[in-house]
Phi, psi and omega in degrees: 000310169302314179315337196267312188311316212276309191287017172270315167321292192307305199276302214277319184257026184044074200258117156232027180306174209233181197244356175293310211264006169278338171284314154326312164320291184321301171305285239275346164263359179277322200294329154306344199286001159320277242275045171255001180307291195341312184339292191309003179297137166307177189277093235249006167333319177245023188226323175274161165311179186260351175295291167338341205240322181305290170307310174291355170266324159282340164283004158282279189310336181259334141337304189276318194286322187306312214296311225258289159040245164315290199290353188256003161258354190293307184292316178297318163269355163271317185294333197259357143271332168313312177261359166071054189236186179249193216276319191286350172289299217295278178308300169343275181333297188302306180307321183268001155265333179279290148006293185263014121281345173265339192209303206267356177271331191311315203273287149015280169320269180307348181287325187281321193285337172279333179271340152304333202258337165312000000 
């Protein structure tokens, strides 16, 4: 997905970060994503009250929407400084890698694979 971002930045949208420091872009927005650990807690039901186990469950979860946020504005602004674009090329650059994983190898996908099995 970075690899897909940077030639969207670069080729399509005049990008001109190197490709270390748009992955340094990258890293560096991943780093909220601690706080999605909480998901992972178990179901505390039976070792906490059940009001305590209720709470550690939902201060997880808005935990977690704050961290995915964070990182996603973290990420819209170290690429549009790492590539020197303004922030909406930046989001753009993003929509169309996320565009072309999410929908078009999917679609993809199933087309070559209906054509294939025929």
């Amino acid at each position: 997905a970075a690899l897909a971002a940077a030639g969207a930045a670069r080729l399509l949208l005049g990008g001109r970060a190197p490709l270390p420091k748009h992955l340094g872009a990258m890293l560096l927005a991943a780093a909220p994503l601690v706080l999605t650990f909480g998901l992972y807690i178990p179901n505390l039901d039976s070792v906490l009250s059940l009001p305590m186990a209720g709470a550690v469950h939902y201060y997880a979860r808005i935990l977690a929407v704050v961290g995915l946020a964070w990182a996603a504005l973290i990420l819209l602004r170290t690429l549009s400084v790492a590539h020197e674009i303004s922030l909406w090329r930046t989001a753009g650059a993003l929509a169309l890698a996320w565009l072309t994983f999410y929908v078009l190898l999917p679609l993809a996908g199933v087309l070559l694979s209906g054509y294939l099995l025929v």
